[in-house]
C-alpha positions, 0 to 999 in steps of 0.5 A, a space after each residue: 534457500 529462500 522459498 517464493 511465493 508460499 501458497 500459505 503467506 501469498 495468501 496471507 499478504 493478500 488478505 492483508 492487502 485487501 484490508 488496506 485497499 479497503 480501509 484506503 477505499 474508505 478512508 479507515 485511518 486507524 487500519 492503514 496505519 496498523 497496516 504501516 510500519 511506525 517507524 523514521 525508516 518508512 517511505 511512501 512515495 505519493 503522487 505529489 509528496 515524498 513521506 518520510 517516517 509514521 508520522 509524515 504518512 500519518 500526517 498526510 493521510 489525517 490531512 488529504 484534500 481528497 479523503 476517498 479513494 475509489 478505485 478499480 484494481 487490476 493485475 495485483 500481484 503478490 510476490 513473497 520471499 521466505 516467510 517475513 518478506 513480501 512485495 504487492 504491485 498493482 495497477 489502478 484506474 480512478 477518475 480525478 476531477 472528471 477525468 479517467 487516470 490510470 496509475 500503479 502501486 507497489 509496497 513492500 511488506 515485512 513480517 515484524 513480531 507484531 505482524 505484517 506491516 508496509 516498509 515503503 511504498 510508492 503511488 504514481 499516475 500515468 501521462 494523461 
């Protein structure tokens, strides 16, 4: 039987999460993309974009119109499955152009040989 929520790998997706929140709070190009799985089966669904594969995340992150990111998070949840599986959604309120918008996230992380990487993730803006 699959094991949820592991004190042990709760904290450790959490902590990685709060790596990339930061790096993405930042714009640390290099850690978002440690964080990322390098790979043509990787999906980032954006607020205008649909990214298929490393290299179209890596490409929209090195080219972004708006490189920093602050925001407040809220209700980050961090579910794991087992040892090697794990998904973090969240809530967030940023302001765009003047304007307070709230949104969420959601990733999917895997445990690969070479650590914990995103396999898809998704961003969306609430109706104004």
């Amino acid at each position: 039987m699959t094991s949820v929520n592991d004190p042990t790998v709760v904290a450790e997706v959490t902590d990685l999460y709060l790596k990339y929140e930061e790096a993405l709070s930042n714009n640390n190009l290099e850690v978002m993309d440690s964080l990322f799985w390098d790979a043509p089966e990787v999906v980032r669904f954006g607020l205008a974009e649909n990214l298929y594969g490393g290299d179209e995340v890596r490409n929209f992150r090195q080219n972004r119109p708006n490189a920093k990111i602050a925001r407040e998070i809220s209700n980050l949840k961090v579910v794991t499955f087992g040892k090697d599986g794990a998904t973090v959604t969240l809530e967030f309120r940023r302001i765009i152009n003047g304007v307070e918008r709230f949104g969420r996230q959601s990733q999917t992380w895997y445990r690969f040989t070479e650590g914990w990487k995103v396999v898809s993730a998704h961003v969306s803006l609430l109706p104004v």
